[in-house]
C-alpha positions as CSV (number, residue, x, y, z in Angstrom):
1,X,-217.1,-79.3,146.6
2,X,-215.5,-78.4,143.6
3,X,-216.7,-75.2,141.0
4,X,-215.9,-75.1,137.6
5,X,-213.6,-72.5,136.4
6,X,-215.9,-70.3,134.2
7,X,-214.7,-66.1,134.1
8,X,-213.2,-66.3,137.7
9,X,-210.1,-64.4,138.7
10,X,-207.6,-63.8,140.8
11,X,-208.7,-60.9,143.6
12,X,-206.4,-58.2,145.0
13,X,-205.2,-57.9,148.6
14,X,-206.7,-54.4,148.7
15,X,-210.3,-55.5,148.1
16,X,-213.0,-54.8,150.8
17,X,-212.7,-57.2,153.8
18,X,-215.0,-59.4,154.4
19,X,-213.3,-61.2,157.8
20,X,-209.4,-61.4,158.9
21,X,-208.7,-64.9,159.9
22,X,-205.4,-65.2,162.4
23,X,-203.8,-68.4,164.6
24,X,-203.9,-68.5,168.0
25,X,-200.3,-69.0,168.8
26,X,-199.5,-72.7,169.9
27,X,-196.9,-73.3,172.9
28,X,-193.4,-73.8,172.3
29,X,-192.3,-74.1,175.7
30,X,-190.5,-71.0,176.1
31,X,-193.2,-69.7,178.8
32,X,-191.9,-65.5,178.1
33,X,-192.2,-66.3,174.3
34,X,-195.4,-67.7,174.4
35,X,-197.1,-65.1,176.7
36,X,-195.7,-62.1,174.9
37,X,-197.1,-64.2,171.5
38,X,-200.1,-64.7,172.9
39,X,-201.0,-61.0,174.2
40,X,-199.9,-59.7,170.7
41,X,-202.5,-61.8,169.3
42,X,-204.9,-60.6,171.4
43,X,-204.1,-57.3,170.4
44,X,-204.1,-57.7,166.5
45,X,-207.4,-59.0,166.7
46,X,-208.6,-55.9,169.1
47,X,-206.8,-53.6,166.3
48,X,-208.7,-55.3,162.8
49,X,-212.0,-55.8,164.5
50,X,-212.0,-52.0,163.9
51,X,-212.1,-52.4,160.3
52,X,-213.8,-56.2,159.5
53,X,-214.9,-59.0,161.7
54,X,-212.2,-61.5,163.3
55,X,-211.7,-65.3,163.8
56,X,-209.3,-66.3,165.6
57,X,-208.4,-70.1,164.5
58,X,-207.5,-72.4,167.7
59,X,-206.4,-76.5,168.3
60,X,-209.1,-78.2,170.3
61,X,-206.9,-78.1,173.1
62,X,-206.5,-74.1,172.9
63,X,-209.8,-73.3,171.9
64,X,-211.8,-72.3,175.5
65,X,-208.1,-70.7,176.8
66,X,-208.4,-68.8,173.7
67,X,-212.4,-67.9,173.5
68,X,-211.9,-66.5,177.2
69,X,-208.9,-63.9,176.3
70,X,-210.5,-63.1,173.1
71,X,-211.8,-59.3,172.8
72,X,-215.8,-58.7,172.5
73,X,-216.8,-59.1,168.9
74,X,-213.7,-61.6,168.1
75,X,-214.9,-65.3,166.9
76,X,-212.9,-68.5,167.5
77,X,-213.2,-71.7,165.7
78,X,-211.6,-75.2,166.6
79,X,-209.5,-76.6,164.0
80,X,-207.7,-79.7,164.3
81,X,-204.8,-77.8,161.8
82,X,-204.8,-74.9,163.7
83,X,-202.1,-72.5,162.7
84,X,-201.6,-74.7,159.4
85,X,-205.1,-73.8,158.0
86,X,-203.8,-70.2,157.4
87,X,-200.2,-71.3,156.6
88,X,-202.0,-72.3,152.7
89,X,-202.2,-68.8,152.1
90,X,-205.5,-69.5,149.5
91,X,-205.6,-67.0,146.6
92,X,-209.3,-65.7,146.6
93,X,-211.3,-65.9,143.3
94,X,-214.0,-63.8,142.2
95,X,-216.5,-63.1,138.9
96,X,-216.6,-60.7,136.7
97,X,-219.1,-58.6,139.2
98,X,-216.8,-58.9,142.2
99,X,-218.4,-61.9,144.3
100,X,-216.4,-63.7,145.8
101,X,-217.2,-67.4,145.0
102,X,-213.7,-69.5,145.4
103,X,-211.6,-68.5,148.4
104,X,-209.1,-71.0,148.3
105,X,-207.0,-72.4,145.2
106,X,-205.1,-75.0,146.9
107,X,-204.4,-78.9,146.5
108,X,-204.1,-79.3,150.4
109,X,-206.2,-80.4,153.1
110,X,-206.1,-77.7,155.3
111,X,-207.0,-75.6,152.5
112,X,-210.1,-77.5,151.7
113,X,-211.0,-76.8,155.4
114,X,-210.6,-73.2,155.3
115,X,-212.3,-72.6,152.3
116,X,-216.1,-74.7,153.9
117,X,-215.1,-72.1,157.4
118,X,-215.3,-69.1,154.7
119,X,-217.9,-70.9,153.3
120,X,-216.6,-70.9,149.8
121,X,-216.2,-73.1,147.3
122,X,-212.5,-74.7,146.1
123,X,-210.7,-74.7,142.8
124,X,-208.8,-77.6,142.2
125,X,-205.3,-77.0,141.4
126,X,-202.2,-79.0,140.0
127,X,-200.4,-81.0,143.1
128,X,-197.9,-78.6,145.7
129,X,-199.4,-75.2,143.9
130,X,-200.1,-73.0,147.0
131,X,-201.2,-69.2,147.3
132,X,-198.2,-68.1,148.7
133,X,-196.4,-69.1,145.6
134,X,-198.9,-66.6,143.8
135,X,-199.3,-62.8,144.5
136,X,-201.5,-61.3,142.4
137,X,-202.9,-57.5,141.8
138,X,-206.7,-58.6,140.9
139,X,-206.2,-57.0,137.1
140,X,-204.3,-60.4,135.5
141,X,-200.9,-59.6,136.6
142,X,-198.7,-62.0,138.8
143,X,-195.3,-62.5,140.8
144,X,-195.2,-66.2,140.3
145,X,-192.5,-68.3,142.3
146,X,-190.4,-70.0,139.4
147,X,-190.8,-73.4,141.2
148,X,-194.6,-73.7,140.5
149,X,-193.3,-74.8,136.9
150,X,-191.7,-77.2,138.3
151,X,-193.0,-81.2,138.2
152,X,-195.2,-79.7,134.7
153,X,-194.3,-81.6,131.2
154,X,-194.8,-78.3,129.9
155,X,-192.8,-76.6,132.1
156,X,-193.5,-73.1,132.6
157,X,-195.9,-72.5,129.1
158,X,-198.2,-74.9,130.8
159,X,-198.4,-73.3,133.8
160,X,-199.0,-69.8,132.3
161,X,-201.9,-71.4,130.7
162,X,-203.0,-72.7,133.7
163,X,-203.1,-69.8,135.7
164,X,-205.1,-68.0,133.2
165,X,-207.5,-70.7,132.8
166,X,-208.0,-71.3,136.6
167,X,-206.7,-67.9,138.0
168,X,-207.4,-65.7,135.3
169,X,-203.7,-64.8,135.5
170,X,-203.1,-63.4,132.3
171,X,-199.0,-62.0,132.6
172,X,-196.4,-63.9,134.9
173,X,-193.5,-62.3,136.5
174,X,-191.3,-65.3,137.2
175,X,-189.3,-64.4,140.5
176,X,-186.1,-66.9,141.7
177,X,-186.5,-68.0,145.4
178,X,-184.3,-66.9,148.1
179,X,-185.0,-69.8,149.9
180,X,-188.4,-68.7,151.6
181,X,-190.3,-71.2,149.7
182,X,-192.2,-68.3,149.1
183,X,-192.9,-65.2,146.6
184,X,-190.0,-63.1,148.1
185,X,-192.6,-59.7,147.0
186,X,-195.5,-58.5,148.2
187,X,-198.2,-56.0,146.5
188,X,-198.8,-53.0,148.7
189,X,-200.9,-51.1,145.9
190,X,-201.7,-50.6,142.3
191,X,-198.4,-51.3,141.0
192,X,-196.4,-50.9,144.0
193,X,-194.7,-53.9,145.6
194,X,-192.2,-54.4,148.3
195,X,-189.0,-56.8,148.7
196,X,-186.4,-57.5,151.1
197,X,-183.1,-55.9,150.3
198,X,-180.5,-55.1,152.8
199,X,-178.4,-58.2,152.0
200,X,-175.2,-58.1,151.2
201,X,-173.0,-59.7,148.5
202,X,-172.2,-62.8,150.4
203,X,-175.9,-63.6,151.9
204,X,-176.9,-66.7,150.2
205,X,-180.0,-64.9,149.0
206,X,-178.3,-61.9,147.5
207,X,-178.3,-63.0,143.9
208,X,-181.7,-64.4,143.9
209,X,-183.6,-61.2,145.8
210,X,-181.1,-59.1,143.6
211,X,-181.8,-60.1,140.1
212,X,-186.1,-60.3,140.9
213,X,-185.2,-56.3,141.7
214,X,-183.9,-55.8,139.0
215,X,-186.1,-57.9,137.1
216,X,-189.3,-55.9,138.5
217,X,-188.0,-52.4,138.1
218,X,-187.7,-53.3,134.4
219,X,-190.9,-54.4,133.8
220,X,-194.7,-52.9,133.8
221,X,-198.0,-54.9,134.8
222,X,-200.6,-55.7,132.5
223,X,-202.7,-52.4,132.7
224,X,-198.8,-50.7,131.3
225,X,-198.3,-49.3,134.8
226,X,-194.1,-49.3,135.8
227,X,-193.6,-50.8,139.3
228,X,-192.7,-48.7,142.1
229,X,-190.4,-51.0,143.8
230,X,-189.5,-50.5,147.4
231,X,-186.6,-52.3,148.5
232,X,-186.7,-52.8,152.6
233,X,-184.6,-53.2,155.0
234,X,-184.3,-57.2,156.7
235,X,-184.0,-57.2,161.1
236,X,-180.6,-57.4,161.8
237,X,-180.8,-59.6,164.9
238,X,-184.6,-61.6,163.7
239,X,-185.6,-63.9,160.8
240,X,-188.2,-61.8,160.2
241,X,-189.3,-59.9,156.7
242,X,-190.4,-56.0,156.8
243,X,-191.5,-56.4,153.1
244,X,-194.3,-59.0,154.1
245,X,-197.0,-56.4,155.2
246,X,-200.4,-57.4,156.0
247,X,-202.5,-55.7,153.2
248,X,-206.5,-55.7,153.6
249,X,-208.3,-52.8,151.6
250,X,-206.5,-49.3,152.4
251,X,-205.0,-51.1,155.5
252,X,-201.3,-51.6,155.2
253,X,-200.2,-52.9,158.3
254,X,-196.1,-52.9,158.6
255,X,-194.4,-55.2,160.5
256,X,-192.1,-54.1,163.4
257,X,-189.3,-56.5,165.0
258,X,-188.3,-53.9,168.1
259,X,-184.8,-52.5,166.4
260,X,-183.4,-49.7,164.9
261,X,-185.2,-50.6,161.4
262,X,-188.6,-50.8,162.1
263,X,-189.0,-46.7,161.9
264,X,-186.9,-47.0,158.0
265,X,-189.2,-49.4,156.9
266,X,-192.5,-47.8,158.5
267,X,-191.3,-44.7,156.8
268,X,-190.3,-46.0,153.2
269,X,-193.9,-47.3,153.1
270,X,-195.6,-44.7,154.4
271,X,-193.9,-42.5,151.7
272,X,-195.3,-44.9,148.8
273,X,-198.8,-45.3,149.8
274,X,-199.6,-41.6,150.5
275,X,-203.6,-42.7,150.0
276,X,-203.1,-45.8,152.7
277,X,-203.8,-45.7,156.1
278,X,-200.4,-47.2,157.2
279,X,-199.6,-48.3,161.0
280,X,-197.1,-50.5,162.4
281,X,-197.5,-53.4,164.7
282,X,-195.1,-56.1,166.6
283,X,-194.2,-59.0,165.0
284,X,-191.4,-60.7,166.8
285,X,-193.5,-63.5,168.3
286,X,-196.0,-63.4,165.9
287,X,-194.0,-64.1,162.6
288,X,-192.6,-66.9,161.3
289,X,-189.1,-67.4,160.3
290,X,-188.8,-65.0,157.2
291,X,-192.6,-63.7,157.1
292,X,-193.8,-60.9,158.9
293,X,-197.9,-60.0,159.0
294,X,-198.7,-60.8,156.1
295,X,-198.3,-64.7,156.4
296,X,-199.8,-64.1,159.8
297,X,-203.1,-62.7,159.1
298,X,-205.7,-63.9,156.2
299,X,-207.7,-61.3,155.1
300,X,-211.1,-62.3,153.1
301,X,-212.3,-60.6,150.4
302,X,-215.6,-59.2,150.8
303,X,-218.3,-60.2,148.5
304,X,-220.3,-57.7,146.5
């Protein structure tokens, strides 16, 4: 079911947690892999049951292997998309008092089927606009990747209007992509966001991650606050992302990848966010190529 649009807007990633909502990891057929993805699963969900209820999200076929390894407390739920019903990365809507009403603003079907297991309600959205091509701060400011304009007559005017109409978006930061398909930033806080640097001047990414730096450390959010950018490290040897941290209230959960950079990027962040409780976790086998936790894990919103 669909809602109409009304005063909603755009909710923060440090807002009270209602629920984290990971994937059971599927096999690959590299046995070591998929044990050693599977136990760190396990234990992510141990770690945030301390802080909010957990569901993990399972295939029919996976879902009794995975309801018998799963800690006291943890939920699972059968989904026929399985990992892909988190991979939508929903942008959560609230009203002006804080409820929660919308969880996910997205145009695809897995979407639709996260949003009735949070039992919320959906926005409708233009076709191929997705929550990870939207990171927002909750007060009406936005990192926006710069092909959501794309496919729109109006080109990117009509799709500032539309994210304030539907998102109550009210000022877009257009950011270039990489090639992650993806916002290549992440909020960590209040005008504090991190993004992959470490590349150098022939990486095919270079001049894209480098000129959204640049871009950001120019330019203040809506409320007139100057970002704090931190510009982290990438894993030398994995296709993994430091930047992406999982954020859920004062939680800030920092990716590690088992090198030499993990303890440069734990520190950087634990420097910005002195107010944060900060803690690292593996994410070799957990993360997709280029993510790190924070395209792993779904954190809810809690209502008010």
């Amino acid at each position: 079911m669909s809602i109409s649009i009304g005063n909603l807007r755009a909710t923060a990633s440090w807002n009270r947690t209602s629920r984290f909502w990971l994937a059971w990891p599927q096999a690959t057929g590299h046995r070591d892999h998929d044990d050693a993805a599977r136990d760190d699963s396990i234990a992510l969900a141990q770690l945030l049951a301390v802080h909010a209820p957990v569901t993990m999200v399972a295939t029919p076929m996976d879902v009794v292997q995975c309801s018998l390894q799963m800690p006291a407390g943890v939920m699972t739920l059968a989904a026929d998309a399985g990992s892909s019903l988190l991979a939508t990365q929903p942008v959560w809507l609230a009203d002006a008092a804080g409820t929660v009403l919308a969880g996910v603003a997205s145009d695809s079907l897995a979407g639709r089927d996260l949003a009735q297991a949070a039992g919320v309600q959906v926005v409708d959205l233009p076709a191929g606009w997705q929550g990870d091509l939207i990171e927002t701060d909750g007060e009406g400011t936005a990192m926006v990747l710069a092909r959501l304009a794309e496919g729109l007559v109006g080109g990117r005017v009509e799709a500032e209007r539309l994210l304030a109409e539907k998102l109550g978006i009210m000022q877009v930061i257009w950011l270039n992509d990489p090639g992650a398909g993806r916002v290549p930033a992440r909020y960590l806080a209040p005008g504090v966001v991190a993004v992959p640097g470490g590349h150098d001047a022939n990486h095919p990414a270079f001049a894209a991650l480098s000129a959204n730096r640049d871009l950001l450390r120019a330019t203040s959010d809506r409320v007139g606050r100057n970002f704090k950018v931190l510009d982290l490290p990438c894993p030398s040897r994995q296709r993994g992302c430091y930047s992406d941290c999982m954020v859920a209230g004062d939680l800030v959960v920092v990716p590690e990848f088992e090198e030499s950079r993990d303890a440069q990027a734990f520190a950087q962040v634990v420097a910005a966010l002195p107010d944060s409780r900060v803690i690292a976790f593996p994410a070799t086998h957990l993360a997709g190529p280029g993510n790190g936790l924070g395209r792993t894990v779904l954190a809810q919103p809690k209502m008010n």
